[in-house]
PDB file of N, CA, C and O in Angstrom:
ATOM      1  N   UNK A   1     198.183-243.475 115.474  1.00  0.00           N
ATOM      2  CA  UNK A   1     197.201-242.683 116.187  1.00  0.00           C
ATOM      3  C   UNK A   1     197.578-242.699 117.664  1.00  0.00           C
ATOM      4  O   UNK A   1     197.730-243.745 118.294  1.00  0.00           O
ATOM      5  N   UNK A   2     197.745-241.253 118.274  1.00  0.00           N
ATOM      6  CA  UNK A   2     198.219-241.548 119.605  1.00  0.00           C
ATOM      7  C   UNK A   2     197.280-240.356 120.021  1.00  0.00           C
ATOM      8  O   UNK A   2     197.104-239.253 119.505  1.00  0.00           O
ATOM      9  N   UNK A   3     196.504-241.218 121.610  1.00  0.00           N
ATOM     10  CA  UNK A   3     195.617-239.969 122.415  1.00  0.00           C
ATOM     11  C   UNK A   3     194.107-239.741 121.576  1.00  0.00           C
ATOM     12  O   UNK A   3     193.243-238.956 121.968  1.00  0.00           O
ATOM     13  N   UNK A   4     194.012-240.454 120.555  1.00  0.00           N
ATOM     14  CA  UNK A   4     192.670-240.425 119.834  1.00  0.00           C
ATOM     15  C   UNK A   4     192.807-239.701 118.227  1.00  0.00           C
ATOM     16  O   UNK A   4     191.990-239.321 117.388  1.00  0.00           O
ATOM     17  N   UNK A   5     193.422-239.718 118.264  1.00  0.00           N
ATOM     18  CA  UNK A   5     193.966-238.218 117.545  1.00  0.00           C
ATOM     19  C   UNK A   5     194.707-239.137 116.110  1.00  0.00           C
ATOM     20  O   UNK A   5     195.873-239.520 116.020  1.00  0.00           O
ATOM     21  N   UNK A   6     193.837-239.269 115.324  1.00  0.00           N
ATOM     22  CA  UNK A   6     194.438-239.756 113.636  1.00  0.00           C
ATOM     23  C   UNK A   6     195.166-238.883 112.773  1.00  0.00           C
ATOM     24  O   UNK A   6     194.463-238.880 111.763  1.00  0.00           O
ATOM     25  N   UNK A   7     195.916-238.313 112.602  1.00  0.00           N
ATOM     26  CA  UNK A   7     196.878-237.412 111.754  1.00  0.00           C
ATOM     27  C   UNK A   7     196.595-237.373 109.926  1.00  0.00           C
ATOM     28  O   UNK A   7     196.748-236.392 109.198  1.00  0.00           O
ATOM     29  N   UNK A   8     196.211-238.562 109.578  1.00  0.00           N
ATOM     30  CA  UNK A   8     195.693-238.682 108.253  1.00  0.00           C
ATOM     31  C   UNK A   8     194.290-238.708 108.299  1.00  0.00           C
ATOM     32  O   UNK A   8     193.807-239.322 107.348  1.00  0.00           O
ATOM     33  N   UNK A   9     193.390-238.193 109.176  1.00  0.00           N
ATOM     34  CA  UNK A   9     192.346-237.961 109.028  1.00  0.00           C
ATOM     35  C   UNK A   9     191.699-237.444 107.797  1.00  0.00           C
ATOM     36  O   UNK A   9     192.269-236.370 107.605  1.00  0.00           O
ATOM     37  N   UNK A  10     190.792-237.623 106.826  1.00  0.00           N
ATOM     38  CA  UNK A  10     190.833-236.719 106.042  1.00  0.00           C
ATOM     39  C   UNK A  10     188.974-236.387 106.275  1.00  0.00           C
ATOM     40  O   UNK A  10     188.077-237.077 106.757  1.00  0.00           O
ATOM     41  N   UNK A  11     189.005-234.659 105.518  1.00  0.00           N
ATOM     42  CA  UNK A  11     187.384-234.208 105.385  1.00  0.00           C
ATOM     43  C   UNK A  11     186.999-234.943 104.154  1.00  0.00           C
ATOM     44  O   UNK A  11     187.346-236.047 103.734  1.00  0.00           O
ATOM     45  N   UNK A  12     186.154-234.001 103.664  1.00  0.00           N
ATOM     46  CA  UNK A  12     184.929-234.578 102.505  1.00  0.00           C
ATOM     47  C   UNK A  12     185.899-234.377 100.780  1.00  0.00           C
ATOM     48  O   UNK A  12     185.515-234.946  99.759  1.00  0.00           O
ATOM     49  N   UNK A  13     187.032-233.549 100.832  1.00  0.00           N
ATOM     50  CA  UNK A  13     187.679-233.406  99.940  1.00  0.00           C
ATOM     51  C   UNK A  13     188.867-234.344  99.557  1.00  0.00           C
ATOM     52  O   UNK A  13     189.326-234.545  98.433  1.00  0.00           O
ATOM     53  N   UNK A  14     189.297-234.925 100.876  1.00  0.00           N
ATOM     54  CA  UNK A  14     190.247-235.771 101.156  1.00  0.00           C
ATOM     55  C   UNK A  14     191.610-234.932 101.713  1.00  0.00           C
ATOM     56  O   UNK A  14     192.789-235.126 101.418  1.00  0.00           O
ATOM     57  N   UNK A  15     191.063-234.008 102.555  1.00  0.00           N
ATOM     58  CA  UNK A  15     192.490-232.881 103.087  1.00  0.00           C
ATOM     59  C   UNK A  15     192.788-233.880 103.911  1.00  0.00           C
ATOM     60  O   UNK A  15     192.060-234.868 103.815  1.00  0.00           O
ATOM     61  N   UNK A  16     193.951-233.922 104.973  1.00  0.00           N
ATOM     62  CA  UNK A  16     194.808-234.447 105.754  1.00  0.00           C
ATOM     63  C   UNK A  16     194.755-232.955 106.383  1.00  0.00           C
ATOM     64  O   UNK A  16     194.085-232.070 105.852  1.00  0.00           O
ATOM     65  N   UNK A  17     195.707-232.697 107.853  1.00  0.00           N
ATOM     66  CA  UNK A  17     195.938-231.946 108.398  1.00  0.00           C
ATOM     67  C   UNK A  17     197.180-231.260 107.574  1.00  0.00           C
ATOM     68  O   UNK A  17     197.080-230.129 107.098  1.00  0.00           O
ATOM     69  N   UNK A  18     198.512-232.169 107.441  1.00  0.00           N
ATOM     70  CA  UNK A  18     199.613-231.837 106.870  1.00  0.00           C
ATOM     71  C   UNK A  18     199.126-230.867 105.248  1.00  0.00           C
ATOM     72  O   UNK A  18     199.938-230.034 104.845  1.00  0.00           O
ATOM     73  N   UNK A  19     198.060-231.039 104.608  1.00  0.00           N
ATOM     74  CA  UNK A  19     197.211-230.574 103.320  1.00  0.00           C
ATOM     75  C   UNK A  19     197.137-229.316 103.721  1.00  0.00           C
ATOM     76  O   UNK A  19     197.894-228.410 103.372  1.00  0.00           O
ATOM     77  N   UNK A  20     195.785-229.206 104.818  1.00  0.00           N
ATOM     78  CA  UNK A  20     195.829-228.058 105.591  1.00  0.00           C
ATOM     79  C   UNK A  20     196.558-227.010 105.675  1.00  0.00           C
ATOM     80  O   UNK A  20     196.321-225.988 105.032  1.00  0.00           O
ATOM     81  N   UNK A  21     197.657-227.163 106.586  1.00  0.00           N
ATOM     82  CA  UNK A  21     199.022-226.506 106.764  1.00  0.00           C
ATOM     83  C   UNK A  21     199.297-226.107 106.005  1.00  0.00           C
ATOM     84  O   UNK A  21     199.441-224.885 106.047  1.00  0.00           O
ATOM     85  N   UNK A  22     199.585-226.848 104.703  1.00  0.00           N
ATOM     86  CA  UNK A  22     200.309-226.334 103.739  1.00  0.00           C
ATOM     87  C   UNK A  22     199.742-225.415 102.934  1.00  0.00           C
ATOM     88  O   UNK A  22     200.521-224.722 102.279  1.00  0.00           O
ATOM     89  N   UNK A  23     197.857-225.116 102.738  1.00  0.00           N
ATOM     90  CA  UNK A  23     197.442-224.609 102.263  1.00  0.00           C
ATOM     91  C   UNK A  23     197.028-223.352 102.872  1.00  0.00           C
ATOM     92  O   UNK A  23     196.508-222.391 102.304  1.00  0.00           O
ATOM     93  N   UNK A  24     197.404-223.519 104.426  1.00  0.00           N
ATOM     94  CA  UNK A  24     197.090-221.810 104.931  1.00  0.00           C
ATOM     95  C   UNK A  24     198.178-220.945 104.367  1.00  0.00           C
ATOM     96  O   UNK A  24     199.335-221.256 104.083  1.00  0.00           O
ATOM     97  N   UNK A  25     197.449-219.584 104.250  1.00  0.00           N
ATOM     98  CA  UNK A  25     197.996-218.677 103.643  1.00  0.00           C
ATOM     99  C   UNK A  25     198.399-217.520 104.829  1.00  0.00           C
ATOM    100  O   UNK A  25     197.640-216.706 105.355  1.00  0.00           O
ATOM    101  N   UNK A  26     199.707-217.706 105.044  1.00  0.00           N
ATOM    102  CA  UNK A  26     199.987-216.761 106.637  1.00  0.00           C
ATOM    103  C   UNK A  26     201.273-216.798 106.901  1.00  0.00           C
ATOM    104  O   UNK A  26     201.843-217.841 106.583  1.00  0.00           O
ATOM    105  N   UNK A  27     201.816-216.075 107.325  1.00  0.00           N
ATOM    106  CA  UNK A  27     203.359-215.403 107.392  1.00  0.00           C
ATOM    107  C   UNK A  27     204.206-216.059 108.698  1.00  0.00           C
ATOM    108  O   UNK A  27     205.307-215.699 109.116  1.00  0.00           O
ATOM    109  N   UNK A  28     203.337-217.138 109.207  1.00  0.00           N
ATOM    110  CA  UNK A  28     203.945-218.017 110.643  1.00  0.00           C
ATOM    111  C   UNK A  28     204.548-218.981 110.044  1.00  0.00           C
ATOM    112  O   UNK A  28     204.166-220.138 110.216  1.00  0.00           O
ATOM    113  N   UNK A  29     205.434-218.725 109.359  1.00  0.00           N
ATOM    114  CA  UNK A  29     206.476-220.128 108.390  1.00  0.00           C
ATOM    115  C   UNK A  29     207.085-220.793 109.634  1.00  0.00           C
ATOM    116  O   UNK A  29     207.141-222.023 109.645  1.00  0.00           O
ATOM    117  N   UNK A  30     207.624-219.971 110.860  1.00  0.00           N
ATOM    118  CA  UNK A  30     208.218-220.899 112.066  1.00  0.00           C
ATOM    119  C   UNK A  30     207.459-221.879 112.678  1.00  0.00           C
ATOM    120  O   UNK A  30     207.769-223.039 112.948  1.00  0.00           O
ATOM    121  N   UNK A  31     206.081-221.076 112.929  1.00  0.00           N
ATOM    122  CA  UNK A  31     205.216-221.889 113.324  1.00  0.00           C
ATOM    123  C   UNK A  31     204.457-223.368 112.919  1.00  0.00           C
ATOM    124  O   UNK A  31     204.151-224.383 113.544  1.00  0.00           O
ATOM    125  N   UNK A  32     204.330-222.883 111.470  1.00  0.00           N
ATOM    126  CA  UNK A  32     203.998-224.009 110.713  1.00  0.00           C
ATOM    127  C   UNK A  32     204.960-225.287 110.209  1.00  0.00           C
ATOM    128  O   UNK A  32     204.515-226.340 109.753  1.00  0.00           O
ATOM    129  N   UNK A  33     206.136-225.017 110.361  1.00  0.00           N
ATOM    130  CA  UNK A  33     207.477-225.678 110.463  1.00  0.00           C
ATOM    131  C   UNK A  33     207.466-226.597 111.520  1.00  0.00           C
ATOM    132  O   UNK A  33     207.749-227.770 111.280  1.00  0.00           O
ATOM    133  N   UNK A  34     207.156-226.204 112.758  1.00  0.00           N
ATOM    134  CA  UNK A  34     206.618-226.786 114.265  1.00  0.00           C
ATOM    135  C   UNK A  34     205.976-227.886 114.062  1.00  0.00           C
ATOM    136  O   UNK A  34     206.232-229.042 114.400  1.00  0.00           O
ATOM    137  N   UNK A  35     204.561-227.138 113.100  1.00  0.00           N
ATOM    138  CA  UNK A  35     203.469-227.607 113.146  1.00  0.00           C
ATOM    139  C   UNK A  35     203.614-229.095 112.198  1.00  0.00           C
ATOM    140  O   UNK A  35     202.985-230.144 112.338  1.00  0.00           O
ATOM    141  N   UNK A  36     204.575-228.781 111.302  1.00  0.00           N
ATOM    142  CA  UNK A  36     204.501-230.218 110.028  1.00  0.00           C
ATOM    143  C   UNK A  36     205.309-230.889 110.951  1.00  0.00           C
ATOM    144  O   UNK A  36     204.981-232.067 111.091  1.00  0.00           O
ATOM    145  N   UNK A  37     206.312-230.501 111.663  1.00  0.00           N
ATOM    146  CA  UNK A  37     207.200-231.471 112.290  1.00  0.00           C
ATOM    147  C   UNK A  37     206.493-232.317 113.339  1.00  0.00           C
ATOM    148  O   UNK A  37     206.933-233.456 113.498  1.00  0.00           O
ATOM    149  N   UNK A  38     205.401-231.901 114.118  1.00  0.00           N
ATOM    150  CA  UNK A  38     204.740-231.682 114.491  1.00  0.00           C
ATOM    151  C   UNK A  38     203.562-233.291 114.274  1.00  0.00           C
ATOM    152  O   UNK A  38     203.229-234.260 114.956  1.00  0.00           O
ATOM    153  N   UNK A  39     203.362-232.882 113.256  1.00  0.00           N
ATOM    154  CA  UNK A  39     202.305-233.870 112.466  1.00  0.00           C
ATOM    155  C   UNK A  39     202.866-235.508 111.548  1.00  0.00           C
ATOM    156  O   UNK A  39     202.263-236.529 111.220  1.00  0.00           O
ATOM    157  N   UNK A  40     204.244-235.053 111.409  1.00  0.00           N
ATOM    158  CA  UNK A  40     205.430-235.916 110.784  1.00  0.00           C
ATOM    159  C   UNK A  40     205.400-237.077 112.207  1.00  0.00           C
ATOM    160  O   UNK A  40     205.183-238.278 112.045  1.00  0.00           O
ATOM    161  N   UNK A  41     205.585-236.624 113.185  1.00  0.00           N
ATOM    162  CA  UNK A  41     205.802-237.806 114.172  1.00  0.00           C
ATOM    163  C   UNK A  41     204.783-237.888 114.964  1.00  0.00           C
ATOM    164  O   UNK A  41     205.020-238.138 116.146  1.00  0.00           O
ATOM    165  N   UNK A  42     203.312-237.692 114.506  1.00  0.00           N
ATOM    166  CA  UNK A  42     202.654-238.245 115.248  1.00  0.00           C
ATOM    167  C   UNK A  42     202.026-238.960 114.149  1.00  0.00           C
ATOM    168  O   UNK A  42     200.918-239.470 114.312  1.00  0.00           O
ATOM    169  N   UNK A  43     202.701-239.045 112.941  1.00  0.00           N
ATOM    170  CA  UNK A  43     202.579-240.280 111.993  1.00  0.00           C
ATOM    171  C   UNK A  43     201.556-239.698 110.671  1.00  0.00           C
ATOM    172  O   UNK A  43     200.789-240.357 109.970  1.00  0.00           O
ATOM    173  N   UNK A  44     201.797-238.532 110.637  1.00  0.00           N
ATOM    174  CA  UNK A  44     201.415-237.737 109.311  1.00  0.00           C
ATOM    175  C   UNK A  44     201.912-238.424 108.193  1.00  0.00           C
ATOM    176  O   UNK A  44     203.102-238.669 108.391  1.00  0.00           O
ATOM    177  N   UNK A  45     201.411-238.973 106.771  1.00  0.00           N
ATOM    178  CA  UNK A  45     201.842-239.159 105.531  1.00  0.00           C
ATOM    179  C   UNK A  45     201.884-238.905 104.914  1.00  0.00           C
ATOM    180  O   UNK A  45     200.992-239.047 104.077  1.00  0.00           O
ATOM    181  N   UNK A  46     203.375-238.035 104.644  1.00  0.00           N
ATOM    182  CA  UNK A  46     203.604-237.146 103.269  1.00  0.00           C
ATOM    183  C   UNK A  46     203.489-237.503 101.993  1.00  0.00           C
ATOM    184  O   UNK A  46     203.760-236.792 101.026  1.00  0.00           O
ATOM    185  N   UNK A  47     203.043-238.731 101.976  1.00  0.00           N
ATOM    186  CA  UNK A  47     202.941-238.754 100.726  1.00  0.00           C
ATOM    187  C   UNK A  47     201.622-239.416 100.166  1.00  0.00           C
ATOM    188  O   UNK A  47     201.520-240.147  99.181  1.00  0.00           O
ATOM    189  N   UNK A  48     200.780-239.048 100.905  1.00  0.00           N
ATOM    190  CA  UNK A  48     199.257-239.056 100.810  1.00  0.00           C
ATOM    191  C   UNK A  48     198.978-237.863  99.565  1.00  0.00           C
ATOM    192  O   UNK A  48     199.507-236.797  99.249  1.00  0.00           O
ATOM    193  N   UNK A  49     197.862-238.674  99.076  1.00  0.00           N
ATOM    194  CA  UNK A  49     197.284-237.807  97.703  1.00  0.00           C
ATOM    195  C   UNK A  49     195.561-237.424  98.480  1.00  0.00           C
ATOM    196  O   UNK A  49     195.037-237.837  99.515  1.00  0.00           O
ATOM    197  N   UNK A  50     195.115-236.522  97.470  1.00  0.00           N
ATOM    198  CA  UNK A  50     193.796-236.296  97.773  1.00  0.00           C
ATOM    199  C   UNK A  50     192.685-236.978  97.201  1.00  0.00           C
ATOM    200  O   UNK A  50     192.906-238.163  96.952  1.00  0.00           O
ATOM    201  N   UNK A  51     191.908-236.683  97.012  1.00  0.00           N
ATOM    202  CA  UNK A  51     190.376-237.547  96.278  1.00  0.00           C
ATOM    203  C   UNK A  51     190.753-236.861  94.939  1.00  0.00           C
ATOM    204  O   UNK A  51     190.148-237.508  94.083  1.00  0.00           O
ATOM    205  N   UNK A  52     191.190-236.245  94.563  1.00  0.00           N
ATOM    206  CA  UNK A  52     191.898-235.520  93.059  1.00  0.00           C
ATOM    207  C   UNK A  52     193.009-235.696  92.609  1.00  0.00           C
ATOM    208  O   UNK A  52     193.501-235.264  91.567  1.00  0.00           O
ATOM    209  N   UNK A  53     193.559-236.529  93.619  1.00  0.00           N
ATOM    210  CA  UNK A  53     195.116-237.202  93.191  1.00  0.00           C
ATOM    211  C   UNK A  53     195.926-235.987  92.907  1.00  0.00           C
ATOM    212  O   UNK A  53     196.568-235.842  91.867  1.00  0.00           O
ATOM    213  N   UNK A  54     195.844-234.730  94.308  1.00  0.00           N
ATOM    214  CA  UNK A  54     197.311-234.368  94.154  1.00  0.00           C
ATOM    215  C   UNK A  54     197.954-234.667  95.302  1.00  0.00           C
ATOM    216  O   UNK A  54     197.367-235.246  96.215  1.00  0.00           O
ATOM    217  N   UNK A  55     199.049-234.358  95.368  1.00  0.00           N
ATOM    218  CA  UNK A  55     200.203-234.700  96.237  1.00  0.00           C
ATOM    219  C   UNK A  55     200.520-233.455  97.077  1.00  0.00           C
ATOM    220  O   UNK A  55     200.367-232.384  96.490  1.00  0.00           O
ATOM    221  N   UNK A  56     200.967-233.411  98.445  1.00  0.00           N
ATOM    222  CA  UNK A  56     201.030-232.502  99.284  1.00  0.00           C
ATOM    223  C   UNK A  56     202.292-231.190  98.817  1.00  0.00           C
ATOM    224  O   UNK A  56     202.326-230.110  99.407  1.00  0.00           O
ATOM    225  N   UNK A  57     203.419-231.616  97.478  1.00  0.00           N
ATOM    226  CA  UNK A  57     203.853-230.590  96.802  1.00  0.00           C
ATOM    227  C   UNK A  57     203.274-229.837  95.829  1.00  0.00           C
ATOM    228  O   UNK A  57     203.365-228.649  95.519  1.00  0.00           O
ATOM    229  N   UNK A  58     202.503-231.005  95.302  1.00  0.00           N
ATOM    230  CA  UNK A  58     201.573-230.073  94.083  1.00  0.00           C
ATOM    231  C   UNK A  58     200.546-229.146  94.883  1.00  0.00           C
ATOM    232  O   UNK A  58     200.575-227.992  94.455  1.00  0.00           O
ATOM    233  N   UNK A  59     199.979-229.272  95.543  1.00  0.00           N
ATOM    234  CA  UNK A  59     199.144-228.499  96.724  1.00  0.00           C
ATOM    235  C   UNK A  59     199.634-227.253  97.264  1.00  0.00           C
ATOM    236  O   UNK A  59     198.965-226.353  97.772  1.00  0.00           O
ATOM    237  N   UNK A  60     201.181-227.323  97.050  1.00  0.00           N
ATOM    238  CA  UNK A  60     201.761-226.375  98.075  1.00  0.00           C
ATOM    239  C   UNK A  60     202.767-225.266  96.974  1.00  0.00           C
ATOM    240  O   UNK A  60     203.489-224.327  97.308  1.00  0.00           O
ATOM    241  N   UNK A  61     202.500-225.754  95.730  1.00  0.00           N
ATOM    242  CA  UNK A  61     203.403-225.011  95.060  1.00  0.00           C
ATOM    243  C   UNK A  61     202.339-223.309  94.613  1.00  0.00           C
ATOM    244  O   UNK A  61     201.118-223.463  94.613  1.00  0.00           O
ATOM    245  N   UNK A  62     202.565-222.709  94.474  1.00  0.00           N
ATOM    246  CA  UNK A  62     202.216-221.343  94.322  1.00  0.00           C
ATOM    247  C   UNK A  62     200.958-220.972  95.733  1.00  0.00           C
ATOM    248  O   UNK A  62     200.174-220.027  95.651  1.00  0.00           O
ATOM    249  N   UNK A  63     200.990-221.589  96.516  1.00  0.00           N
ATOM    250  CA  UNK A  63     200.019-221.020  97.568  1.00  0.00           C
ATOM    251  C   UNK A  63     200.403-221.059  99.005  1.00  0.00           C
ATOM    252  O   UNK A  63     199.531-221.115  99.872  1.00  0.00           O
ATOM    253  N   UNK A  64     201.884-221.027  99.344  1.00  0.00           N
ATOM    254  CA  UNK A  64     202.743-220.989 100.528  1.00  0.00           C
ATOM    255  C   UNK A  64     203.905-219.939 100.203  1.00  0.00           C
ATOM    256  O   UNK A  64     204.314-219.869  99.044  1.00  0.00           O
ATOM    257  N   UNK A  65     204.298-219.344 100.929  1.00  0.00           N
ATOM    258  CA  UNK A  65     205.462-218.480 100.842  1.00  0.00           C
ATOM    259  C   UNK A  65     206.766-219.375 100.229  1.00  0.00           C
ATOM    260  O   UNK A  65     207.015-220.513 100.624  1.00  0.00           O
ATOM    261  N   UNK A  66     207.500-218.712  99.266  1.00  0.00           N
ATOM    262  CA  UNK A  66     209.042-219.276  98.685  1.00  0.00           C
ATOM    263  C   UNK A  66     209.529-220.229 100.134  1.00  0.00           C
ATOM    264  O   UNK A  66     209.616-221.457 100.148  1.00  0.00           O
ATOM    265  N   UNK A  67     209.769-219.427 101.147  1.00  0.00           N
ATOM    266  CA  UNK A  67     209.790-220.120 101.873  1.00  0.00           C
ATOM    267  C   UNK A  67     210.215-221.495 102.988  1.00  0.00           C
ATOM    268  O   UNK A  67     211.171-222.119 103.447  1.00  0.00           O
ATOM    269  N   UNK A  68     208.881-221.412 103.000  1.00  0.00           N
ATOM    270  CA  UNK A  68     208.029-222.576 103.169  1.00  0.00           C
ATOM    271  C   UNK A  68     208.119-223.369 102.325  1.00  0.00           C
ATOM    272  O   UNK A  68     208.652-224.446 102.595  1.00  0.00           O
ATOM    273  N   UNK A  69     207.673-223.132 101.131  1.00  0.00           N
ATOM    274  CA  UNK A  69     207.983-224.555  99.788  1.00  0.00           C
ATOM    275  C   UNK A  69     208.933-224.916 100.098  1.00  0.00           C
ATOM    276  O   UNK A  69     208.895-226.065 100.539  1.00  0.00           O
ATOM    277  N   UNK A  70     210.282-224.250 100.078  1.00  0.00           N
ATOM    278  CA  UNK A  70     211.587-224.738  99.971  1.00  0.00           C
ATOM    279  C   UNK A  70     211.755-225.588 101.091  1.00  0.00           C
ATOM    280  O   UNK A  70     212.248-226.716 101.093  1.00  0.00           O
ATOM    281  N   UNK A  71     211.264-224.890 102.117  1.00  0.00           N
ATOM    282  CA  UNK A  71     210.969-226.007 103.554  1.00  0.00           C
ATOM    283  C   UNK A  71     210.639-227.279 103.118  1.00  0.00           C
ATOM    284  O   UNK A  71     211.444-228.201 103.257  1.00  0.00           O
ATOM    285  N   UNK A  72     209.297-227.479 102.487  1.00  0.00           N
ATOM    286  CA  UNK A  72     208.527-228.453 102.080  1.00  0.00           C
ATOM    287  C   UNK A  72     209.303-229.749 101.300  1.00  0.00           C
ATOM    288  O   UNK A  72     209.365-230.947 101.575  1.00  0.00           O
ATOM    289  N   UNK A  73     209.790-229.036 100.339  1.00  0.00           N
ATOM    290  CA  UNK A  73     210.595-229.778  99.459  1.00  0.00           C
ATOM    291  C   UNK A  73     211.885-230.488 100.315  1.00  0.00           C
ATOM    292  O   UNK A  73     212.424-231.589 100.203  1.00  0.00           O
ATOM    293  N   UNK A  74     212.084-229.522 101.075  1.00  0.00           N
ATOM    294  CA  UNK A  74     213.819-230.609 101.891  1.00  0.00           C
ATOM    295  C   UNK A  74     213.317-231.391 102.486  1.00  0.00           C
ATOM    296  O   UNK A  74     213.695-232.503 102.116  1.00  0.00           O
ATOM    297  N   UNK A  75     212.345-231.443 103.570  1.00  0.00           N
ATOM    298  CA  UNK A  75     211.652-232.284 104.147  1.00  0.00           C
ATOM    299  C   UNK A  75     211.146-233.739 103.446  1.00  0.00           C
ATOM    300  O   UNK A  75     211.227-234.923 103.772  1.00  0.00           O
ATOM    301  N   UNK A  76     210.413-232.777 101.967  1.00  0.00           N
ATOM    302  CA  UNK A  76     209.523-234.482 101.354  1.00  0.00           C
ATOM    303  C   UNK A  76     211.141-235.599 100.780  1.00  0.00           C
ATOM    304  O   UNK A  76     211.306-236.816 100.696  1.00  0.00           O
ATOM    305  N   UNK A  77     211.869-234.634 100.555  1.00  0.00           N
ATOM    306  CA  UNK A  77     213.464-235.350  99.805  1.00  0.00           C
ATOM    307  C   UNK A  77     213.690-236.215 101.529  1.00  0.00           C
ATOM    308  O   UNK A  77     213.747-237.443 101.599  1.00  0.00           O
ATOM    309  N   UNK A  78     213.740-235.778 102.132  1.00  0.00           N
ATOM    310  CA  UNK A  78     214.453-236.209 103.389  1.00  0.00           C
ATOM    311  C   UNK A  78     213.563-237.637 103.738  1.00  0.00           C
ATOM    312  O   UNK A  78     213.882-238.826 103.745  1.00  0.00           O
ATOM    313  N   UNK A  79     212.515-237.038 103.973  1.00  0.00           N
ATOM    314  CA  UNK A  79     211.128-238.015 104.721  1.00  0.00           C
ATOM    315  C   UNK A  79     211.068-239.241 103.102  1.00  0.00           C
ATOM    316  O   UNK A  79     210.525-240.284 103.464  1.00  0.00           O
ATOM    317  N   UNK A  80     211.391-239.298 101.872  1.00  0.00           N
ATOM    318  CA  UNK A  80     210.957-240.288 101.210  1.00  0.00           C
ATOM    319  C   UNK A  80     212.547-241.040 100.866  1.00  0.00           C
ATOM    320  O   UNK A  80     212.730-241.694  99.840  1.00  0.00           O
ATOM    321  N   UNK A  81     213.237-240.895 101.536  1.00  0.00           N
ATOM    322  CA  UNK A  81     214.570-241.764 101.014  1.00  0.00           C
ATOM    323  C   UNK A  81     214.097-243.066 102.206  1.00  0.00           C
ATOM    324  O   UNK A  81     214.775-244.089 102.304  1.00  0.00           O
TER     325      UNK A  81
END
């Protein structure tokens, strides 16, 4: 947590911000690329589940642009070795 600011915060569902992101539906793939990188080093955890026990790929598969998933996926391979 840096500046007040918790990154795994979660609401009443158990979203995270990085959840979030992944679940807006919007054509700013650069932006949101920013934005996970973004959230990755201010200590975001990709591999946080929800209060429903899914995982931030299962979340992101059919409701982000091709993309973006593919983004998603190099990243979670990268970020879990």
């Amino acid at each position: 947590m840096r500046n007040g600011f918790d990154p795994n915060a979660q609401d009443e569902r158990g979203w995270t911000a990085l959840i979030w992101l992944v679940r807006m539906h919007d054509k700013h793939t650069r932006k949101r690329k920013k934005i996970f990188r973004w959230l990755i080093q201010a200590g975001a955890d990709i591999e946080y589940r929800t209060k429903g026990d899914e995982g931030l790929l299962e979340l992101a598969k059919g409701c982000c642009s091709k993309g973006f998933y593919r983004f998603l996926r190099s990243e979670y391979q990268r970020l879990s070795r």
